[in-house]
PAKOL-596139 format. One line per 3 residues: for each residue x, y, z of N, C-alpha, C, O, CB. Coordinates in steps of 0.2 Angstrom, whole numbers, plus 5000, padded with zeros to 4 digits. Glycine has a CB too. Example, Ala and Ser with C-alpha at 12.3 -4.5 7.8 and 13.67 -1.06 7.14 Angstrom:
2
5066:4972:5039:5062:4978:5039:5066:4984:5039:5071:4983:5042:5057:4978:5045  5064:4989:5035:5068:4995:5036:5064:5000:5039:5067:5006:5040:5070:4997:5029
***
This chain:
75
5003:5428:4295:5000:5428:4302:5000:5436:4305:5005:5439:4303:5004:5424:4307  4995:5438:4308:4993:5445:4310:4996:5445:4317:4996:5440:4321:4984:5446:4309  4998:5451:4318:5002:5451:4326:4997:5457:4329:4996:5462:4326:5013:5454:4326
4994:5454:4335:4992:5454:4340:4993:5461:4342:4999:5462:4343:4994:5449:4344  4990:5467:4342:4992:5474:4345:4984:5478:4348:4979:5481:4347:4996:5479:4339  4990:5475:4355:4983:5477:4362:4982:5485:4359:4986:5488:4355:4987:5478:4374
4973:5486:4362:4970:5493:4362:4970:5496:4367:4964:5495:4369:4966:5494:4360  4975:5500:4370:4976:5504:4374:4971:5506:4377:4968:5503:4381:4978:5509:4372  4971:5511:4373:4962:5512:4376:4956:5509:4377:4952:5511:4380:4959:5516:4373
4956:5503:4375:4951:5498:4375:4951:5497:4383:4947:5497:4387:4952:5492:4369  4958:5495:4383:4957:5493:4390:4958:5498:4399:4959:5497:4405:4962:5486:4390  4958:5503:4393:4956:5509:4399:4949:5510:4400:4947:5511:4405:4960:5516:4397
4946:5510:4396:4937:5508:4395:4934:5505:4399:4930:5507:4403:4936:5505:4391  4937:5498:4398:4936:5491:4402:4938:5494:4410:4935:5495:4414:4941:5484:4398  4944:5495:4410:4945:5499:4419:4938:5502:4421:4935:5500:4427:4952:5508:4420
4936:5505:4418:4932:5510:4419:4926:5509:4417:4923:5514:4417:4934:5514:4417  4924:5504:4416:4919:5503:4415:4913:5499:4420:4915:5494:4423:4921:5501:4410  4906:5503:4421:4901:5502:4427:4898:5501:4423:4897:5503:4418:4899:5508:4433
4894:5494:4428:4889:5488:4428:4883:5494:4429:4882:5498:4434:4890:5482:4435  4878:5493:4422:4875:5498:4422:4867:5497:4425:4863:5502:4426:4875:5498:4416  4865:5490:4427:4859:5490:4431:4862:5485:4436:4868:5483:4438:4851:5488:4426
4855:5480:4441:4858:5476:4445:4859:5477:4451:4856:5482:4454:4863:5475:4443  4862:5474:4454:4865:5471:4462:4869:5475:4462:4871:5478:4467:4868:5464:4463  4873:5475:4454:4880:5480:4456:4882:5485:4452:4888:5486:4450:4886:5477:4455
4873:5491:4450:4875:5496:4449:4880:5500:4451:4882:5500:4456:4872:5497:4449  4882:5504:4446:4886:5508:4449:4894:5506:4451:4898:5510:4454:4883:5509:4455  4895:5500:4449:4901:5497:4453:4905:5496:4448:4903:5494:4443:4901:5490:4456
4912:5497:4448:4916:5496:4444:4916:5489:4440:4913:5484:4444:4923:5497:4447  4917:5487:4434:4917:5480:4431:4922:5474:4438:4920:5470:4442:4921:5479:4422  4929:5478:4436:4933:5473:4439:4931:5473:4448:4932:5468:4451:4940:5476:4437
4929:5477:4450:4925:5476:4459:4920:5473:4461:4918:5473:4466:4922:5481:4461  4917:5468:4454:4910:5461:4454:4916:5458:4457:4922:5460:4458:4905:5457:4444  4914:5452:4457:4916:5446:4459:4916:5442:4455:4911:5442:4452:4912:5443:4463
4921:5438:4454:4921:5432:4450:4913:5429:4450:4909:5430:4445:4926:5426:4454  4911:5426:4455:4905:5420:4453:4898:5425:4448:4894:5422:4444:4901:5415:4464  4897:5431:4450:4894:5433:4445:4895:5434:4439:4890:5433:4435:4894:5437:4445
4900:5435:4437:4904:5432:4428:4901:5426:4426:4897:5424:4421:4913:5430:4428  4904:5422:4431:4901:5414:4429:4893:5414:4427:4891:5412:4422:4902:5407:4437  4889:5416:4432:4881:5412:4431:4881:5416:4425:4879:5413:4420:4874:5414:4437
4884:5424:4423:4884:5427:4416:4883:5423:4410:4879:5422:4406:4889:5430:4414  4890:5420:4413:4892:5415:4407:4887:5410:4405:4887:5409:4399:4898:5411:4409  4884:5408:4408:4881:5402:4412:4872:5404:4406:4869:5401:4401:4880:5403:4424
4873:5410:4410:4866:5412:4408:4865:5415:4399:4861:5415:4395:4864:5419:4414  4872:5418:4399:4871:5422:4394:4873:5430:4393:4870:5435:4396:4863:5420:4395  4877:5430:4391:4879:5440:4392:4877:5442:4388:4876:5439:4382:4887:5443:4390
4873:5449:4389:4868:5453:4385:4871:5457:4380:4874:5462:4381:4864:5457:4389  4871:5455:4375:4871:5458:4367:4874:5467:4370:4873:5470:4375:4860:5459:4362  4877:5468:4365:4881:5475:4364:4887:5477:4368:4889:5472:4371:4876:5480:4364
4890:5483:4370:4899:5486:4373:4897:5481:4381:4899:5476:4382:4901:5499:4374  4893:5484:4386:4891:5479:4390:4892:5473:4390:4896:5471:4395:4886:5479:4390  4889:5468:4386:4890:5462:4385:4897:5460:4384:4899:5456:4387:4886:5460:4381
4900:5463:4380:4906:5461:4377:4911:5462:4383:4915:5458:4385:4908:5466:4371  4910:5469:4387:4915:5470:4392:4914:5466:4397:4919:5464:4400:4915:5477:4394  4907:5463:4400:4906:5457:4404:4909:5452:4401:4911:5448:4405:4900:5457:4406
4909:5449:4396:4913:5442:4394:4920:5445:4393:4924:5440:4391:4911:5437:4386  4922:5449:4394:4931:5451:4392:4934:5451:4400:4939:5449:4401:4932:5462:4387  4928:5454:4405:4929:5454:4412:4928:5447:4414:4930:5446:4420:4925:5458:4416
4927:5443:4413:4927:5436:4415:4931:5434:4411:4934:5430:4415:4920:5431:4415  4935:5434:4406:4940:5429:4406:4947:5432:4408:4952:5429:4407:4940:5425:4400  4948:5439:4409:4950:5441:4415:4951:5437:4421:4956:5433:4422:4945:5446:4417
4944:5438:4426:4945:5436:4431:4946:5429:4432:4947:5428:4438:4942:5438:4433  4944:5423:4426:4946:5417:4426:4952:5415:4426:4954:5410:4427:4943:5415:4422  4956:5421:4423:4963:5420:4419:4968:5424:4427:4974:5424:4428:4963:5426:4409
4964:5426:4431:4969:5428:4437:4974:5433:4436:4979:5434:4439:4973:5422:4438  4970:5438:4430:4972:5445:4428:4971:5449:4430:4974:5454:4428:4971:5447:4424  4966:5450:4434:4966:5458:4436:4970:5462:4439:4968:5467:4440:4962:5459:4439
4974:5461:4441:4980:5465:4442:4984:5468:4436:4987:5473:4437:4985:5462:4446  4982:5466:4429:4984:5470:4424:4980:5476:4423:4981:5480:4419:4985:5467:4419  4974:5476:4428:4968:5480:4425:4967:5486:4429:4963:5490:4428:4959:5476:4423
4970:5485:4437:4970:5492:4441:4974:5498:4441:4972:5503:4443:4970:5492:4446  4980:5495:4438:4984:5500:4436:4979:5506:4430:4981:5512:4429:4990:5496:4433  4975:5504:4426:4971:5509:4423:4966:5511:4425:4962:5514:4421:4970:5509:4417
4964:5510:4430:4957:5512:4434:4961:5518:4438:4966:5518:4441:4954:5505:4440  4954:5524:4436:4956:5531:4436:4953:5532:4443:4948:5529:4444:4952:5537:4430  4956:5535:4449:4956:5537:4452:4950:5544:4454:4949:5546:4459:4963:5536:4452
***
């Protein structure tokens, strides 16, 4: 069995990572709202780092984590 080893930096990325077109250009991932994730979900997350980081930020914010994720959000 393979043991599990978070990527640092992956999820300094993810902190830091802006909603690239949209309603919520410009906006940090984790500063959307929950119910936008969902219709994502719902609808469909768009192919490629974007997409991924939008379904990695919804179950995040499903999961009642985000407080693990501002502590790397760069000031």
């Amino acid at each position: 069995m393979q043991e599990f080893k978070p990527n640092k930096q992956a999820l300094i990325d993810l902190a830091n990572a802006r909603m690239q077109y949209g309603k919520y250009k410009g906006k940090l991932l984790i500063e959307i709202p929950e119910p936008y994730y969902v219709w994502y979900r719902q609808k469909g997350f768009p192919p490629g780092k974007l997409g991924n980081q939008l379904a990695e930020m919804y179950e995040i914010k499903a999961n009642g984590l985000e407080k693990l994720i501002w502590p790397f959000v760069r000031k």
